[in-house]
N, C-alpha and C positions, 0 to 999 in steps of 0.2 A: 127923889130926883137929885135933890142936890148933894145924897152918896155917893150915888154913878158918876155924877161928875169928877168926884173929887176920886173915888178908887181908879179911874181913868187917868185924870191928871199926874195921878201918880207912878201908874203903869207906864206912863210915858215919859214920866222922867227916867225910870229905873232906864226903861230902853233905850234914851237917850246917853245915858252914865256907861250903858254897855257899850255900846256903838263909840262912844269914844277911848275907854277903854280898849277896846279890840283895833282900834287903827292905832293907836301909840304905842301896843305891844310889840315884841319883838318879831321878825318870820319864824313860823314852824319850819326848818331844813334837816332833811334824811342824811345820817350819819352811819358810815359802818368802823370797824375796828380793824387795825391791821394787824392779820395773822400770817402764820407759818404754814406750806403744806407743799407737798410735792409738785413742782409745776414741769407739767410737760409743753414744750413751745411745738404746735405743729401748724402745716400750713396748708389750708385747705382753698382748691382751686379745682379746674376740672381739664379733660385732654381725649386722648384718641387713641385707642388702641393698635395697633399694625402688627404685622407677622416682623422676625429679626430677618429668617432667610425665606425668601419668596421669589417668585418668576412668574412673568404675564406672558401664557402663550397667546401665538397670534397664527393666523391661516397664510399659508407661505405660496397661495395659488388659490384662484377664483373657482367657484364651482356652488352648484348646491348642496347642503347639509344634508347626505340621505341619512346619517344616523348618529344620534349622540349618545356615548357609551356609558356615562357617568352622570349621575345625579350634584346637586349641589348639597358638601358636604360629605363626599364622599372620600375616605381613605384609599389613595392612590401609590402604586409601585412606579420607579423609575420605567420608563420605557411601557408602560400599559396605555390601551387603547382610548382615548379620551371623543374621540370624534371621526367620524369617513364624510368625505366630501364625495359625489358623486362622480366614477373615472369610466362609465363606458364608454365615451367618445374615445380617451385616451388607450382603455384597452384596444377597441376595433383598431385605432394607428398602432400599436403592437402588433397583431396578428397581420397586418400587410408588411408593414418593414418585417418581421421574419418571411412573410414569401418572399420579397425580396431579397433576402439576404440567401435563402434555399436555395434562389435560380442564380444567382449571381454565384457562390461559391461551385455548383454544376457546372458552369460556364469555366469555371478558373480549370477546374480538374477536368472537365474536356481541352481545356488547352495544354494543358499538363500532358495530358496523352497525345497530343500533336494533332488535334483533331476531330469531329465529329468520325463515330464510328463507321457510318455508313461510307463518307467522303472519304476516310482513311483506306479501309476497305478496298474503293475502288480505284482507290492510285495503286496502292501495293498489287492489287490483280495484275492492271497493266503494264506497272512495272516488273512485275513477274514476267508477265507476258514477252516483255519487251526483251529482257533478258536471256531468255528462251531462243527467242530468235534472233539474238546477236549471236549468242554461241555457234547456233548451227552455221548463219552467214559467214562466220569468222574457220569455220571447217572447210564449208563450201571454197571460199576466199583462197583457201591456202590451197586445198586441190586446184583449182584453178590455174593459179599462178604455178606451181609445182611441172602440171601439163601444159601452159604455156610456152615455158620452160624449154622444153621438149616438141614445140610445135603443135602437139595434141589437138592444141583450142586456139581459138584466135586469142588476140592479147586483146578485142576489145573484149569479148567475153570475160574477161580476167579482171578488166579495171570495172567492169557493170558489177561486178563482187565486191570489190574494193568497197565502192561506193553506198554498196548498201548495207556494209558493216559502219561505214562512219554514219550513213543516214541512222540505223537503228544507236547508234554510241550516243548520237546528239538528241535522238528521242528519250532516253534513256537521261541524260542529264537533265532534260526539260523537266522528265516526269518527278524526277527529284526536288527540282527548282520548286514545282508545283505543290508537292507533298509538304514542302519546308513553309513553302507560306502557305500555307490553313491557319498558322497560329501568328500572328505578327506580332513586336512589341506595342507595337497602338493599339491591337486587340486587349492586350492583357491588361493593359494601361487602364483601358476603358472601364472594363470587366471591373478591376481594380476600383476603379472611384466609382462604379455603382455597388459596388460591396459597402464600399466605406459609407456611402452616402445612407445605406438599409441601415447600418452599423450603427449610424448616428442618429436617425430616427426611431430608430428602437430602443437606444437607451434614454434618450428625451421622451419616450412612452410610460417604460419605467421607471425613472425619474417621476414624469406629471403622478404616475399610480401611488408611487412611493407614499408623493405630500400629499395624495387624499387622504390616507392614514394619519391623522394627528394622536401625537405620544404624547405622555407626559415624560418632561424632561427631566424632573427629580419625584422625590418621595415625598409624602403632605397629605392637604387635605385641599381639595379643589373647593375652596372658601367662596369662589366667585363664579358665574356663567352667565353670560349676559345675551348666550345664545338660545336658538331654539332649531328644532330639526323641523328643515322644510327651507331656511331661510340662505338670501343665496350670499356667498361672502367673495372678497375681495382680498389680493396682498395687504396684510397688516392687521385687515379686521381680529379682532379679540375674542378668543375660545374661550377661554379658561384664566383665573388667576389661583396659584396652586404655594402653597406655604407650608411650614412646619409650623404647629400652633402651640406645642407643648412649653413653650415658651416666648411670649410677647414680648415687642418694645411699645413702652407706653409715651406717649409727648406728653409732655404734662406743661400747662399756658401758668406761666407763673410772672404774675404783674413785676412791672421792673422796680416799685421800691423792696419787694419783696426777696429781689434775686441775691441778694447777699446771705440772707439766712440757709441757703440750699447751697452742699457740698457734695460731693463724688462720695460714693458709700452710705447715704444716709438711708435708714430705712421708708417705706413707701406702700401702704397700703390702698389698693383699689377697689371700688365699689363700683358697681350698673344695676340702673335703675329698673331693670331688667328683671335682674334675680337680685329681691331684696333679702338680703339676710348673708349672703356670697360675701366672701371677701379674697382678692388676691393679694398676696405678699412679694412683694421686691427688691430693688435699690436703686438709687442712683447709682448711674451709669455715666454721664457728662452733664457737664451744667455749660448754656449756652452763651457765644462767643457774639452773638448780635442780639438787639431787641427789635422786632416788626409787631407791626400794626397786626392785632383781631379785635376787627369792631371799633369801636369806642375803646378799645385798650391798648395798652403798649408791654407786649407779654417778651419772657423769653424763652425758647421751647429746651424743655430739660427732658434728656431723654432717658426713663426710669427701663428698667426690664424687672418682669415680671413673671414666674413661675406661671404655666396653666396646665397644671396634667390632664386635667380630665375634657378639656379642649371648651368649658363651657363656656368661654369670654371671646366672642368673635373678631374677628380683625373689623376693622372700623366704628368698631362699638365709641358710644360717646361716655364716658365715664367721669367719677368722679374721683380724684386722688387727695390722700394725705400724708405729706409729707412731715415725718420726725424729725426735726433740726436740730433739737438740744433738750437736754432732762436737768432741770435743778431740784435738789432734792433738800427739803427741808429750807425752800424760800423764805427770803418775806415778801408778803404776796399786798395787794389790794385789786378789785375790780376795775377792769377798763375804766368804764364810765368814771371812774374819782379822779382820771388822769385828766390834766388840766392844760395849757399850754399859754403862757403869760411873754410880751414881749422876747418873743422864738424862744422860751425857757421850757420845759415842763416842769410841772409840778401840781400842789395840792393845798386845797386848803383845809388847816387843822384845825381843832377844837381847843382853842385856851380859854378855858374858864367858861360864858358863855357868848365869845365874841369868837369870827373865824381870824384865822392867821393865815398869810401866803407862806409855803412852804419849798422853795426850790429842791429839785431829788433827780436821783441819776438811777435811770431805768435799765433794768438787763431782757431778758428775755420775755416772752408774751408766748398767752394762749388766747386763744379765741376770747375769754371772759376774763384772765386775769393777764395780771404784767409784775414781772418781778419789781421791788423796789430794792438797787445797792446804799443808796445814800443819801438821809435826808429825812427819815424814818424809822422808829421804835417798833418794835411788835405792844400791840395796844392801845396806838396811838387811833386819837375817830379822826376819819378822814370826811368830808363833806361829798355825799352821792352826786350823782344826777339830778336836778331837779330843776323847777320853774321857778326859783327864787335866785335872784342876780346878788350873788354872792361879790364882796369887794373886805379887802381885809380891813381889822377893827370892829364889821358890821354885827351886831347882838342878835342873838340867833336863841329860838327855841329849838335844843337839840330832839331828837327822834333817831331811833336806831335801829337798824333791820338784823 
């Protein structure tokens, strides 16, 4: 019994000896080395893809959709048929303004000829007529008066002649007066403004038929259709949105510490989550002149353009972009996480001997995981990682190194 006690007692000193040993030792803290290697600085963010040239058609007159010509997605020619709104109302007001306009022009060209035929007709008979027997009265007349003359005849017999060559002279004028007006300027006048008036509702017919036919107004791909046939539309409503896709503008949301790294011409490649494995290629195109609000950020919209021959990247697609800002080649590099930032300084703390040291250092470019170091830094030098241990300079450190 009184072994166990004592191999116990013992046991508990050792653990005792350990246990204070291990709190007055130094911290275990993760250390790496600073090497040389090609750094690419890029910036990964994400945006929106859109057509460069595009048009939104819209229905230019109310009507129902009796037919939509086009599918979405469909490759479209300038001037091809995209959509017919329903025009028989507006045909049937065509076919009455041309009757009208048929009887009206009749009407002109009856006045044109001085008159209905029939009415014409029978002035000229009796003006024929009339003529007829002026001449003879006017033979009559002069024999009369001849043997008057002569005593032959009484003289009133002579002036009863007279009189009935001026009565047929003045019938004869009337029947002319008569003949002259069949056609008056207020007639034609009339005539005249219901032509115009057929005129004008027959082209307002044509016209309405016209804009049932919806064109496309350039060449593309009708990307968008937010219609359906049956449905009834209104001036403005939205047919179609129609683009060229073979080449995109992308926005690309680039946080505002980050808008300094991003220039006109940099390269730019796009990915969507879509088709994993796709990539498109482009460049910047301008770098943006304000920074607004998305979300919780304060971005500024860079507008990248981007190659899409084979048309697979849609317009309004949500993508993801990285942008190429700067290549250093043969850096001195260490890991983000080493960089430190000390009274608004950056820097790092080294390994001297087995105590850390504060290091101040002047940073150049970065990537996602590294960051250049210009000054302040050796290649080989151990820099202290990330870790749980509250590093302060001077403090004795058990090194470890990844």
């Amino acid at each position: 019994m009184k072994k166990w006690l004592g191999l116990t007692a013992a046991l508990a000193i050792v653990a005792s000896v350990w246990l204070l040993a291990r709190r007055t030792a130094p911290p275990e803290a993760p250390f790496t080395r600073v090497g040389r290697e090609r750094l690419v600085s890029t910036l990964v963010t994400n945006g929106k893809a859109e057509p460069i040239e595009w048009i939104r058609v819209r229905a230019e007159r109310s009507g129902a959709l009796r037919r939509l010509a086009v599918e979405r997605g469909s490759v479209v020619a300038k001037g091809q048929v995209l959509a017919e709104l329903d025009a028989s109302a507006a045909r049937a007001e065509l076919a009455a303004a041309e009757a009208r306009i048929t009887q009206a022009q009749s009407e002109l060209e009856t006045m044109d000829r001085g008159g209905r035929e029939a009415e014409r007709a029978d002035m000229d008979g009796q003006h024929a007529r009339a003529r007829l027997e002026l001449q003879q009265a006017e033979k009559e007349s002069a024999a009369l008066a001849r043997l008057a003359e002569k005593n032959a005849v009484t003289r009133q017999e002579a002036s009863e002649a007279r009189e009935r060559v001026d009565r047929l002279t003045v019938q004869i004028q009337a029947l002319a007066a008569r003949r002259a007006a069949l056609v008056t300027p207020l007639d034609r006048k009339v005539a005249e403004a219901r032509l115009r008036d057929a005129q004008a509702a027959a082209e307002l017919a044509r016209k309405t038929i016209d804009l049932a036919v919806i064109r496309a107004p350039m060449a593309g791909v009708a990307y968008r259709l937010p219609i359906r046939a049956g449905a009834y539309l209104n001036p403005g409503d939205e047919i179609a949105e129609i683009g060229r896709l073979d080449r995109l503008r992308i926005t690309v949301y680039v946080d505002e510490p980050e808008l300094g790294r991003v220039a006109r011409g940099m390269p730019v490649t796009v990915t969507w989550d879509a088709l994993p494995g796709r990539e498109w290629k482009g460049t910047v195109e301008k770098t943006p002149a304000t920074v607004t609000a998305l979300g919780t950020r304060e971005v500024g919209e860079v507008a990248c353009v981007v190659e899409n021959p084979g048309r697979e990247l849609p317009p309004g697609a949500n993508i993801n972009a990285s942008i190429l800002s700067r290549v250093a080649e043969n850096a001195l590099v260490i890991p983000k996480e080493a960089l430190r930032r000390e009274d608004n300084q950056p820097g790092v703390y080294v390994l001297d001997g087995n105590r850390v040291a504060w290091r101040p250092v002047e940073t150049g470019i970065s990537s996602v995981t590294r960051v250049q170091i210009l000054k302040g830094l050796n290649e080989g030098d151990a820099v202290a990682a990330a870790s749980d241990v509250a590093l302060r300079a001077g403090l004795e450190v058990r090194p470890s190194f990844r």
